[in-house]
N, CA and C of each residue as an Amber inpcrd file, in Angstrom:
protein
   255
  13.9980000  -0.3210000 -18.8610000  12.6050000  -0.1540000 -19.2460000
  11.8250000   0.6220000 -18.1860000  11.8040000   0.6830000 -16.8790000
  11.0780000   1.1950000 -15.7840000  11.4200000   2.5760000 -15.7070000
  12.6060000   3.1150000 -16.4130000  12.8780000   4.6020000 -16.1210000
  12.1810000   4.9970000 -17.4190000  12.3670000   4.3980000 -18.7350000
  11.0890000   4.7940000 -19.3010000   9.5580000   5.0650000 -19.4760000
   9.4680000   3.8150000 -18.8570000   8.0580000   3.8200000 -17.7400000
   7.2060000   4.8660000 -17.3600000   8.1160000   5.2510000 -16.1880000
   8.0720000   6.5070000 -15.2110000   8.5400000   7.1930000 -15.7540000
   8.9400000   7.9400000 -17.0050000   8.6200000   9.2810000 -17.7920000
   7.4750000   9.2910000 -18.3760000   7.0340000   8.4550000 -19.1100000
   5.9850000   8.3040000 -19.7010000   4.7720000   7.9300000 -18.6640000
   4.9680000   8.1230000 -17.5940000   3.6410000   8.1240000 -16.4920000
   4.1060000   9.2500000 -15.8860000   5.2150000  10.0080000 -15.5970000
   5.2890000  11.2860000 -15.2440000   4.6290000  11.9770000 -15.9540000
   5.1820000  12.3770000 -17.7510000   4.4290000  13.0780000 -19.0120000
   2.9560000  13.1340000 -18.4220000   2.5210000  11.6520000 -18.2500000
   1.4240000  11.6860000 -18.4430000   0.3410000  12.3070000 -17.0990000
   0.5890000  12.1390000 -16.2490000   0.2620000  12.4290000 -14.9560000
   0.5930000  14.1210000 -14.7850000   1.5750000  14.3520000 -15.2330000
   1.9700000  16.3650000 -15.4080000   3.1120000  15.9730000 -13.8670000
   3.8870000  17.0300000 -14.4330000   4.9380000  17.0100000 -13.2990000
   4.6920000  17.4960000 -11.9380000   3.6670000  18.0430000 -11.2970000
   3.4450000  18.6950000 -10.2130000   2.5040000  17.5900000  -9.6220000
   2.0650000  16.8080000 -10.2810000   0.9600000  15.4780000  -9.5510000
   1.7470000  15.1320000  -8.3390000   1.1900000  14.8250000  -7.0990000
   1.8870000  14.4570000  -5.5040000   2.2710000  13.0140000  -6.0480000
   2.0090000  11.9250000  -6.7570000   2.6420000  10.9840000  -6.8110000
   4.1470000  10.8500000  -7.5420000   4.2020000  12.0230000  -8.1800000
   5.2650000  12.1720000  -9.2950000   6.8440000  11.8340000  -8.3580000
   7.0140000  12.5450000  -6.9660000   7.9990000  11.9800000  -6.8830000
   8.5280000  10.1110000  -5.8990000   7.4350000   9.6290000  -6.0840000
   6.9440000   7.9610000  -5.6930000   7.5540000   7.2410000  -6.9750000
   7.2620000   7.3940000  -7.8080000   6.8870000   6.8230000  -8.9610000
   8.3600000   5.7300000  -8.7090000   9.3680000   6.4950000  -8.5290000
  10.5240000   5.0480000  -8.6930000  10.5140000   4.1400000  -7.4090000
   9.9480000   4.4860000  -6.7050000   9.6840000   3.5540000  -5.1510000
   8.3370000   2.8600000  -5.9040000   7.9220000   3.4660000  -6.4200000
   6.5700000   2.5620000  -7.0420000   6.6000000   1.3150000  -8.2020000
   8.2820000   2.0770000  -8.6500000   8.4950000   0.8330000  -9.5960000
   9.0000000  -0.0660000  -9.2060000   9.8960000   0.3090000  -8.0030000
  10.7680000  -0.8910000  -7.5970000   9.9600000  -1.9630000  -6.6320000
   9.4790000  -1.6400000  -6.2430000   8.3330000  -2.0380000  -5.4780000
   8.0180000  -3.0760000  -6.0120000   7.0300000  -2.4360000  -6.8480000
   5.8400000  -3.0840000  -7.9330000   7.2650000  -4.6330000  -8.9040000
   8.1290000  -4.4680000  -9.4260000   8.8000000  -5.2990000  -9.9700000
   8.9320000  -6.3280000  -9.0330000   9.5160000  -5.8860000  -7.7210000
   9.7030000  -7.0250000  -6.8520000   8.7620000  -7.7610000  -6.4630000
   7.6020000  -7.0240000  -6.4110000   6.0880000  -7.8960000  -6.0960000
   5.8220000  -9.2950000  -6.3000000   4.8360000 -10.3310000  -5.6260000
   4.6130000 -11.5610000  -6.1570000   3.1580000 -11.3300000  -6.6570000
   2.3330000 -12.4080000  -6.8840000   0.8470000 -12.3590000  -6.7840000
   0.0120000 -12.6070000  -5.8490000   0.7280000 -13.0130000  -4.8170000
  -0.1180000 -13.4550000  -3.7640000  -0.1260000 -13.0860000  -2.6020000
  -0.7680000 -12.8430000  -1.9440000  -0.6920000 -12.3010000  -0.8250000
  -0.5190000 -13.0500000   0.5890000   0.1910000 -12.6260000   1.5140000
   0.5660000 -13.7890000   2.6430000  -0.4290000 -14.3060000   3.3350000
  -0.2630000 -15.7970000   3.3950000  -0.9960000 -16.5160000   3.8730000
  -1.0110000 -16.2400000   5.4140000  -1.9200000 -15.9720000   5.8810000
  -2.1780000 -15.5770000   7.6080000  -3.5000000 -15.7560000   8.1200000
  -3.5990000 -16.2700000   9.2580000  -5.1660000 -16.4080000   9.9200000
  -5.6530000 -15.6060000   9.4400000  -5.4690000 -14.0620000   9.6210000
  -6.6520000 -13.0600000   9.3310000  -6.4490000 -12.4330000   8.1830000
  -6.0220000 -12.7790000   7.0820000  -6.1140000 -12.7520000   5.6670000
  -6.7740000 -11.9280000   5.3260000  -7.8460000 -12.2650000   5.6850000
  -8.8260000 -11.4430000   4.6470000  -9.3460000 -10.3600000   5.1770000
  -8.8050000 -10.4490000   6.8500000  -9.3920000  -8.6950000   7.6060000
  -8.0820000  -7.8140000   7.4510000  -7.0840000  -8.5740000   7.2130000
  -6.0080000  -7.9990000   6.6260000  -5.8430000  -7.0720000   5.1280000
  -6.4450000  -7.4880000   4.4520000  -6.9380000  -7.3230000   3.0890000
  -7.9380000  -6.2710000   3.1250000  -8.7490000  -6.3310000   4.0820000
 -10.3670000  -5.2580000   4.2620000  -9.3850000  -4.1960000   4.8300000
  -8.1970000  -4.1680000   6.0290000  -7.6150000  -3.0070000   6.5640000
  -6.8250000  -2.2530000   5.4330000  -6.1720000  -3.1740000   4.3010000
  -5.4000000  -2.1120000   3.5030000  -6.4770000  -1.5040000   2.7380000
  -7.1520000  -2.1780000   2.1950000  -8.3320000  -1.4420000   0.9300000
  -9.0100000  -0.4400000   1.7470000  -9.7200000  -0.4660000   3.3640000
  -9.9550000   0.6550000   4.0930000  -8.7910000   1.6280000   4.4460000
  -7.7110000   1.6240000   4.3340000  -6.5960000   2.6370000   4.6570000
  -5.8660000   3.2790000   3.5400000  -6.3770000   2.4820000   2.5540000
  -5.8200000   2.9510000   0.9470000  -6.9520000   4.0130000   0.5630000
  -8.1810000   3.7530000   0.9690000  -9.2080000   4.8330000   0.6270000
  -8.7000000   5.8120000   1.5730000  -8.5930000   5.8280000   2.8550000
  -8.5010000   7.1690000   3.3310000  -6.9720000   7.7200000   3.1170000
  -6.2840000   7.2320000   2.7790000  -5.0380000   7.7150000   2.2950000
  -5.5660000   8.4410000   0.7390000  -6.0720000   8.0310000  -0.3770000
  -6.5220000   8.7420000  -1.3890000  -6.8850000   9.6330000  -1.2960000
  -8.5050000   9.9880000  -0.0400000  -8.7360000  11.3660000  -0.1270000
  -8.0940000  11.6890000   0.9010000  -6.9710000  11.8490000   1.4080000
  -6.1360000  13.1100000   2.0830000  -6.4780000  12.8980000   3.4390000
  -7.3590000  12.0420000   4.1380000  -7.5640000  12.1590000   5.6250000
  -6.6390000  11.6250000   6.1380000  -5.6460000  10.7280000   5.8840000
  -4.8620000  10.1170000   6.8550000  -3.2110000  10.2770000   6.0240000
  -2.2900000  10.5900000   6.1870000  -1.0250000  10.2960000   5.4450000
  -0.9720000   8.5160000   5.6610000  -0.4030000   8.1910000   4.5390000
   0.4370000   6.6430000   4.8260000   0.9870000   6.2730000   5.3620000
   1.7920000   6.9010000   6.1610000   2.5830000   6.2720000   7.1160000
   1.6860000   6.1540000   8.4970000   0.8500000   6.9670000   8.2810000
  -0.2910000   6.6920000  10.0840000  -1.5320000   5.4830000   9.3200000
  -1.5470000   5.7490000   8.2850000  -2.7370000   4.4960000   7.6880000
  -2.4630000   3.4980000   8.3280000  -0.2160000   3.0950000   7.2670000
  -0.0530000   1.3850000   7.2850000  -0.0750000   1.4860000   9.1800000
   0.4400000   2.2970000   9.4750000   0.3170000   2.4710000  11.5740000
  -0.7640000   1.4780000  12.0240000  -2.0490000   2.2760000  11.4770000
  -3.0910000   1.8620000  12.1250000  -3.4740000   0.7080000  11.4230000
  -3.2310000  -0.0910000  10.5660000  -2.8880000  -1.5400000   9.5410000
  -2.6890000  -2.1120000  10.6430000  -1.3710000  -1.9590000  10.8550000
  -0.3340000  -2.6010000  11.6620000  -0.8670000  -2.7100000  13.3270000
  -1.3830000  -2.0420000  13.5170000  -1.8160000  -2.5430000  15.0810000
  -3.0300000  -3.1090000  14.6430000  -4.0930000  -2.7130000  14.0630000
  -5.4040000  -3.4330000  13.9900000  -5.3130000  -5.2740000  13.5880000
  -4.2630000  -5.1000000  12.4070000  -3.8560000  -6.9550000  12.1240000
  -3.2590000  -7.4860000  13.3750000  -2.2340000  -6.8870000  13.9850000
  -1.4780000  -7.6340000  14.6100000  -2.5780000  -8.2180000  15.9380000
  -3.2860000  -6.8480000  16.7860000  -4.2630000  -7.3840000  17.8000000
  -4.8910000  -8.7670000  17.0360000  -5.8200000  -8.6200000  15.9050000
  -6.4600000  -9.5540000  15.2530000  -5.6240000 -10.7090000  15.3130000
  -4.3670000 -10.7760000  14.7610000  -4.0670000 -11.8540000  14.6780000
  -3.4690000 -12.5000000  16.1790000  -3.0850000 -11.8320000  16.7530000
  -2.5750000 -12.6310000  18.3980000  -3.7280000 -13.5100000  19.1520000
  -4.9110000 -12.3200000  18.6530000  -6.1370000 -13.0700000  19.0930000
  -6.3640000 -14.6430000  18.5440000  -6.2980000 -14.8030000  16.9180000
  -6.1670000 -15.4050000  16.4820000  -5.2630000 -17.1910000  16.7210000
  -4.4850000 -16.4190000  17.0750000  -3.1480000 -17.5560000  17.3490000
  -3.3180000 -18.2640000  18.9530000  -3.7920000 -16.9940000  19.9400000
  -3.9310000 -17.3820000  20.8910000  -5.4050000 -18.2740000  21.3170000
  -6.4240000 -18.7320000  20.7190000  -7.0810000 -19.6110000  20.2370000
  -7.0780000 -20.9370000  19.9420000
């Protein structure tokens, strides 16, 4: 069903769209997914860093891999702080 999926969101999206070649990392992904998100002290500044790094990844200022980067050090300081408390 997911390779049908992703033709029918390729079709639809046009073949030259930059997500077009994601789409099966996007499915596999997305299937394995739960609903919830990990429980951690800083939860919810955790949550504010992806939704702020997902916007600048959309319009083109940052690639994803330097976004989740800067995710990844901003939670982790947060949370050591956190723990060490």
């Amino acid at each position: 069903a997911l390779p049908d999926w992703e033709a029918g969101l390729r079709d639809y999206m046009g073949a030259d769209n930059r997500m077009v070649p994601y789409l099966e990392v996007f499915s596999q992904t997305g299937a394995a997914a739960t609903n919830f998100f990990p429980v951690i002290p800083v939860g919810g500044y955790y949550e504010d860093e992806l939704a702020r790094v997902y916007d600048l990844v959309m319009r083109d200022e940052v690639t994803a891999q330097a976004g989740l980067d800067e995710v990844t050090t901003n939670v982790q300081t947060e949370l050591d702080k956190a723990l060490a408390s």
